[in-house]
Backbone as CSV, one residue per row, in Angstrom:
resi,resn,N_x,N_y,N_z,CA_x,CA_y,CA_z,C_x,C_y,C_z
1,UNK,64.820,44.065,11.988,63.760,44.648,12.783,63.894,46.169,12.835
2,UNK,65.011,46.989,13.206,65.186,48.525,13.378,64.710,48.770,11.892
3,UNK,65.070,48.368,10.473,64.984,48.721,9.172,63.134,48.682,9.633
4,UNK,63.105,47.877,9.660,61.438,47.723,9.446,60.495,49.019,10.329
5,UNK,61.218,48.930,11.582,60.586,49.750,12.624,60.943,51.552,12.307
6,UNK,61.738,51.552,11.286,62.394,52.897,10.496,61.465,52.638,9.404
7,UNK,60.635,52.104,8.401,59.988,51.766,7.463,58.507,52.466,8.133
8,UNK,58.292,51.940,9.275,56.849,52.313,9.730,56.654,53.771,10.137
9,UNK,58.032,54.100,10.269,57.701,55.299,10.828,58.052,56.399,9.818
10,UNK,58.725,56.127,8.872,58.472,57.014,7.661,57.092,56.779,6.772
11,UNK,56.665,55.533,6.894,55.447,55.676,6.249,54.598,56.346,6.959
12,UNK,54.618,56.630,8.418,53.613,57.420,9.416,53.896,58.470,9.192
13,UNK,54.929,59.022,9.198,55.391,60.619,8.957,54.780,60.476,7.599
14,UNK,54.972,60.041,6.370,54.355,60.297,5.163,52.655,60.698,4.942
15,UNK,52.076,59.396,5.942,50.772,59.682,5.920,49.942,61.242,6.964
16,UNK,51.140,61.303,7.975,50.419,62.565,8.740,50.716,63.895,7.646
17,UNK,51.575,63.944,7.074,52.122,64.945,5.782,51.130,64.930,5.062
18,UNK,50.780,63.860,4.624,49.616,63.549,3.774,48.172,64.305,3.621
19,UNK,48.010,63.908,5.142,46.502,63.958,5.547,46.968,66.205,6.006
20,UNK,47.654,66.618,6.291,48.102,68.014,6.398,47.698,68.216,5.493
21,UNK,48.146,68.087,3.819,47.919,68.610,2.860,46.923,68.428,2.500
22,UNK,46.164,67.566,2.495,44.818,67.204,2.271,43.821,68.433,3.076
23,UNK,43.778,68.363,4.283,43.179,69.308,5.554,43.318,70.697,4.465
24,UNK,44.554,71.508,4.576,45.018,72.709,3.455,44.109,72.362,2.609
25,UNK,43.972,71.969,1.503,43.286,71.386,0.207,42.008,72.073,0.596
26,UNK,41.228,71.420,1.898,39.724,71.646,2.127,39.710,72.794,2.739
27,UNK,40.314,73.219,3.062,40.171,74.828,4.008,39.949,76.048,2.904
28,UNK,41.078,75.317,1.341,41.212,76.485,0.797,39.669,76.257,-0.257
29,UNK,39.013,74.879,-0.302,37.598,74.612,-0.675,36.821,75.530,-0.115
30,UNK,36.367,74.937,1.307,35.740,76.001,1.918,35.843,77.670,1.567
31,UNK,37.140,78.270,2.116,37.246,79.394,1.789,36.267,79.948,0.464
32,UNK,36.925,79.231,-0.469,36.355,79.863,-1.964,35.492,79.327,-2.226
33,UNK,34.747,78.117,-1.751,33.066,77.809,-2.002,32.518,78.889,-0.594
34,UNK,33.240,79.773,0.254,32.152,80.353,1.746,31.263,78.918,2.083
35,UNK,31.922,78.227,2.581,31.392,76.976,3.159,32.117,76.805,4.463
36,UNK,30.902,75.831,5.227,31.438,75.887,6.755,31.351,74.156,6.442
37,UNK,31.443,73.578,5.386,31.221,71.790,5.517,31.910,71.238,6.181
38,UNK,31.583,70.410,7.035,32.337,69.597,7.779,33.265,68.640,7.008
39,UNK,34.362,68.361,7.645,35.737,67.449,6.822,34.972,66.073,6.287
40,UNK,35.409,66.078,5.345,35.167,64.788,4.886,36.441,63.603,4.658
41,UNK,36.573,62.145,5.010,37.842,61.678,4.563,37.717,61.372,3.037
42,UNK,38.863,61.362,3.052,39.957,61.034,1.460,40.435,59.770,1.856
43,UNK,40.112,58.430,0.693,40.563,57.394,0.897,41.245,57.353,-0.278
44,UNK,42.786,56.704,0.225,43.354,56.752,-1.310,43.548,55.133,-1.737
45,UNK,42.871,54.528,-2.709,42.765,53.229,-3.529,42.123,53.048,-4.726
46,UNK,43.500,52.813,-5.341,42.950,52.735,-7.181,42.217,51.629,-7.327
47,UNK,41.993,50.229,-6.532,40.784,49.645,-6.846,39.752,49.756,-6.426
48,UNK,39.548,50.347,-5.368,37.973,51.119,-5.103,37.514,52.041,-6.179
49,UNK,38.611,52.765,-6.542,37.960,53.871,-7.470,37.665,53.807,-8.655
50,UNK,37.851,52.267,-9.220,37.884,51.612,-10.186,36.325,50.990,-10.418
51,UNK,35.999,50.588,-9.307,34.874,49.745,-8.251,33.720,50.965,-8.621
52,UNK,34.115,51.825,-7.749,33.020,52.918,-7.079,32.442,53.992,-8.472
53,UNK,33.634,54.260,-9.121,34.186,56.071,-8.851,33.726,55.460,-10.953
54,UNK,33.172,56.730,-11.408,32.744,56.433,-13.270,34.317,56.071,-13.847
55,UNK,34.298,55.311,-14.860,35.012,54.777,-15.901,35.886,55.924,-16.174
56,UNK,37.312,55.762,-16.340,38.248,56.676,-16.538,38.417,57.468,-15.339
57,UNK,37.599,57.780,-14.284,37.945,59.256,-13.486,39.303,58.720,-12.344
58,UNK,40.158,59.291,-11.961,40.823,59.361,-11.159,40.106,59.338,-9.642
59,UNK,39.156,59.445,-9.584,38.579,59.146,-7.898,37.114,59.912,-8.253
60,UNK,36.642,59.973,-7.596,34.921,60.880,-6.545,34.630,60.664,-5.504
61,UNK,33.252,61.798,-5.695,33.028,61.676,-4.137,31.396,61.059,-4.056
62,UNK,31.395,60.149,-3.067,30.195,59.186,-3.044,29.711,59.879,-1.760
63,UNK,28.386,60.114,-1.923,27.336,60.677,-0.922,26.846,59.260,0.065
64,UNK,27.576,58.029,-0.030,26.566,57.005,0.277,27.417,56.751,2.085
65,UNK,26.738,56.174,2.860,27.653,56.133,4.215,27.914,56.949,4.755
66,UNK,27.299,58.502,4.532,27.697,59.361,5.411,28.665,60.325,4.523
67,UNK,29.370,59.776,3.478,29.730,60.639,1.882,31.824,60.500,2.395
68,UNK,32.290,60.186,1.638,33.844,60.195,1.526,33.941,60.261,-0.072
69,UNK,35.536,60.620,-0.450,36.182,61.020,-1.351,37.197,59.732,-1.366
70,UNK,36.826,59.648,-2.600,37.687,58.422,-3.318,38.433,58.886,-4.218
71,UNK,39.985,58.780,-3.521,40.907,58.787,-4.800,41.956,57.954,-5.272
72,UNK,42.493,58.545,-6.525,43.366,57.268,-6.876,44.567,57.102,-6.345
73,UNK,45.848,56.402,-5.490,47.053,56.256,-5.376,48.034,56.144,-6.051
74,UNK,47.319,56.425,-7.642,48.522,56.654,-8.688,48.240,57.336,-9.579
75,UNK,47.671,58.796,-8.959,47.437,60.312,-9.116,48.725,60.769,-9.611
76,UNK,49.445,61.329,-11.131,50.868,61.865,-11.008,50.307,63.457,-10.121
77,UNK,51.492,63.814,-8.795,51.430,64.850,-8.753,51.210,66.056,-8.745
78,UNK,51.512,66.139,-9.838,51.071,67.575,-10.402,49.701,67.616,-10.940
79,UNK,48.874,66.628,-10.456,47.076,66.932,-10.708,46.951,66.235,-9.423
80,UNK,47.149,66.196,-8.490,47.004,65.305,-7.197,46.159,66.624,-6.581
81,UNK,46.673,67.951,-6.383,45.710,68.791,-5.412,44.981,69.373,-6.715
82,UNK,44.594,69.399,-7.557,43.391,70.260,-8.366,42.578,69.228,-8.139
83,UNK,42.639,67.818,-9.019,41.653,66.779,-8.188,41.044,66.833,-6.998
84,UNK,42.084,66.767,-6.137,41.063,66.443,-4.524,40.689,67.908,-4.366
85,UNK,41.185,69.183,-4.919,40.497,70.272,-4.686,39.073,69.951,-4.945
86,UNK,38.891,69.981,-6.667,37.779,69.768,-7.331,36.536,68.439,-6.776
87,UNK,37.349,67.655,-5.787,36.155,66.775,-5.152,35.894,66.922,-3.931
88,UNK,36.471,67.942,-3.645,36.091,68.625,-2.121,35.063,69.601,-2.525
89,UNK,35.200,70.226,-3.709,34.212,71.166,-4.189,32.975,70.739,-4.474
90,UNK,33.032,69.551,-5.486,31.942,68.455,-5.053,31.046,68.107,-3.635
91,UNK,31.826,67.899,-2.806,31.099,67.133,-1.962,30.769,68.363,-1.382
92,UNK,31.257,69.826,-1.175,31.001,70.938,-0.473,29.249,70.962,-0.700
93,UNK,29.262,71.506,-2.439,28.090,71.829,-3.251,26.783,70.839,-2.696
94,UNK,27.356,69.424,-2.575,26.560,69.112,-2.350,25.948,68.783,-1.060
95,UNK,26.757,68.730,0.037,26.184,69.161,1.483,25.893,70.465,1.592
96,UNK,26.313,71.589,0.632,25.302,73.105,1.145,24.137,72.822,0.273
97,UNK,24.219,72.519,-0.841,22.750,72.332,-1.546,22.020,71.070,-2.317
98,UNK,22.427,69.721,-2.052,22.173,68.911,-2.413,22.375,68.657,-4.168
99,UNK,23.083,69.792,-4.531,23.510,69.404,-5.999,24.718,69.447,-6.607
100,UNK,25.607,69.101,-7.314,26.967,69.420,-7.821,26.575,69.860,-9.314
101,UNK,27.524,71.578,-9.432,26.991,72.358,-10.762,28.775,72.063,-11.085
102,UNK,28.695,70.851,-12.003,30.132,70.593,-12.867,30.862,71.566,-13.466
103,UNK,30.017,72.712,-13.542,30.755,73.852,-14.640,31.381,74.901,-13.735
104,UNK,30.327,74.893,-12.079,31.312,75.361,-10.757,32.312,74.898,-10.423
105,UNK,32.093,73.714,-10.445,33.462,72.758,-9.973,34.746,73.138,-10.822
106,UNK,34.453,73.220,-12.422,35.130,73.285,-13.270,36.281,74.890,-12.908
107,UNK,34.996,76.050,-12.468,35.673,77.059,-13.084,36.329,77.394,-11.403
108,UNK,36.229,76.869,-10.468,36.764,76.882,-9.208,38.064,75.923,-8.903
109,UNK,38.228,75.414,-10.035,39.667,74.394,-9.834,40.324,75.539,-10.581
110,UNK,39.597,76.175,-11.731,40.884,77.343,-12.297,41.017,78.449,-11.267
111,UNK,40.704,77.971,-10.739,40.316,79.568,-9.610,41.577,79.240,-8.649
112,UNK,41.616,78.135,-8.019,42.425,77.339,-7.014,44.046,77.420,-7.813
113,UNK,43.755,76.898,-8.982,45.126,77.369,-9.664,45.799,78.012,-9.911
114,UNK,44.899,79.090,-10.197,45.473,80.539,-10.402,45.549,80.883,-9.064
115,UNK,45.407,80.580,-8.010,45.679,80.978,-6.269,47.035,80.575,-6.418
116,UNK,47.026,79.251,-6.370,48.697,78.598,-6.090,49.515,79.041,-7.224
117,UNK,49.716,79.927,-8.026,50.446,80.056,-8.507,50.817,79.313,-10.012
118,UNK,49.920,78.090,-10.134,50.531,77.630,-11.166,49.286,77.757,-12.300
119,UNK,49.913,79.364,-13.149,48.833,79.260,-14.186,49.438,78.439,-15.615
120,UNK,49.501,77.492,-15.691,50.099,77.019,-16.952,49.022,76.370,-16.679
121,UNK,48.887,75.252,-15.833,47.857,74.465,-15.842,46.839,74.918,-15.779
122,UNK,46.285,75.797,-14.615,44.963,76.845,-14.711,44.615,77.115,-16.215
123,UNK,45.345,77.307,-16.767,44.987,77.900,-18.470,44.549,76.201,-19.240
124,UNK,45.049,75.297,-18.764,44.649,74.147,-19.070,43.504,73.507,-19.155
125,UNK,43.495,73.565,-17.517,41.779,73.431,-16.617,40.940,74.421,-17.587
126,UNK,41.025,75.722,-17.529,40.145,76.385,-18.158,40.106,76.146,-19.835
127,UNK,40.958,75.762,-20.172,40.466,75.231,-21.849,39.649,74.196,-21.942
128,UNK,39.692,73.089,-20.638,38.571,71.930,-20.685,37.790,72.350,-20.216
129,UNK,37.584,73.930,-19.373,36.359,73.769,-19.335,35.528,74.475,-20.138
130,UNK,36.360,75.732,-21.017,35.408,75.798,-21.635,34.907,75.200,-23.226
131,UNK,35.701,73.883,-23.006,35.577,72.968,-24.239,33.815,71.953,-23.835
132,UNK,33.920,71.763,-22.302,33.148,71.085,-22.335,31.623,71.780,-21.541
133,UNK,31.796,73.203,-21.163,30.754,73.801,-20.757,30.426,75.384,-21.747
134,UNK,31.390,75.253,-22.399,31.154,76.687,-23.398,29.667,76.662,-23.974
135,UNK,28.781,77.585,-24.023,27.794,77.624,-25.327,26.197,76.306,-24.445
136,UNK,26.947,75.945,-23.455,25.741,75.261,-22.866,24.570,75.965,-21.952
137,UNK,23.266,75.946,-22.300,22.618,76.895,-21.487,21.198,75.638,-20.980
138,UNK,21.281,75.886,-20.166,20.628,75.477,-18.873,19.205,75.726,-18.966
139,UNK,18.170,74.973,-18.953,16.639,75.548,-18.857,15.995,74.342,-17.683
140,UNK,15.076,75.087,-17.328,14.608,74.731,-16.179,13.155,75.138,-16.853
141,UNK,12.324,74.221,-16.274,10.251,74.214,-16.491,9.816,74.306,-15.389
C-alpha cells in the first residue's frame, strides 16, 4: 500500500510538472503569435490521436467541443515542445482568425527554436519548411 500511495504521488508530481511546461509552451505561443487566446487543454493519448488527429501526425488541434490539442504519449522528447509549440500556434491562428497559415506555423516553430537555444534542430524545422513551402505562391480571386 505505501509503494502504491508513493506511485500516485509521483505520478501527480509528474503530471503538475507536466501541465507547468505545457502552460510555458503557450505563454511563449502567445507571446510570439501577440495573442491574448485563452488556454486551451493538451490531452495526451496515442489512440485518440490515431482516431482524431491525420495519418502519421503526432497529435492536432481539433476546433470541435469548444477546440483541445491532441497529442501523442510517445512523443520522443526532444520534439515534444516544438510540437505542442506548433499546435498551440495552430489553435492560436485559429481563434484570432479563423484560419491556420501552415507556412506560419512552420516558420514560428523555427522561431521558438532558435529562442530556446537549440539551433541544430531549428535549422532542421527550417529545412522542412522550406522543402515544403519554398517557391509556393498563394492566389486569391
Amino acid at each position: 500500500m505505501k509503494n502504491i500511495n508513493k506511485s500516485l504521488l509521483i505520478s501527480i508530481f509528474g503530471l503538475s510538472l507536466s501541465a507547468f511546461a505545457d502552460n510555458a509552451i503557450f505563454s511563449k505561443a502567445q507571446t510570439l503569435l501577440e495573442s491574448k487566446a485563452p488556454a486551451i487543454s493538451v490531452e495526451y493519448d496515442s489512440s485518440l490521436v490515431a482516431t482524431i488527429c491525420p495519418k502519421g501526425s503526432s497529435g492536432c488541434f481539433s476546433s470541435a467541443d469548444g477546440g483541445r490539442i491532441i497529442l501523442s504519449s510517445e512523443l520522443p522528447a526532444h520534439h515534444h515542445d516544438v510540437v505542442l509549440f506548433g499546435l498551440f500556434a495552430d489553435y492560436i491562428q485559429y481563434n484570432d482568425h479563423r484560419v491556420i497559415d501552415s507556412n506560419f506555423t512552420c516558420e514560428v516553430k523555427v522561431k521558438f527554436l532558435q529562442d530556446e537555444g537549440k539551433n541544430h534542430l531549428a535549422n532542421l524545422y527550417k529545412g522542412q519548411c522550406d522543402t515544403l513551402y519554398k517557391g509556393q505562391i498563394l492566389v486569391s480571386l
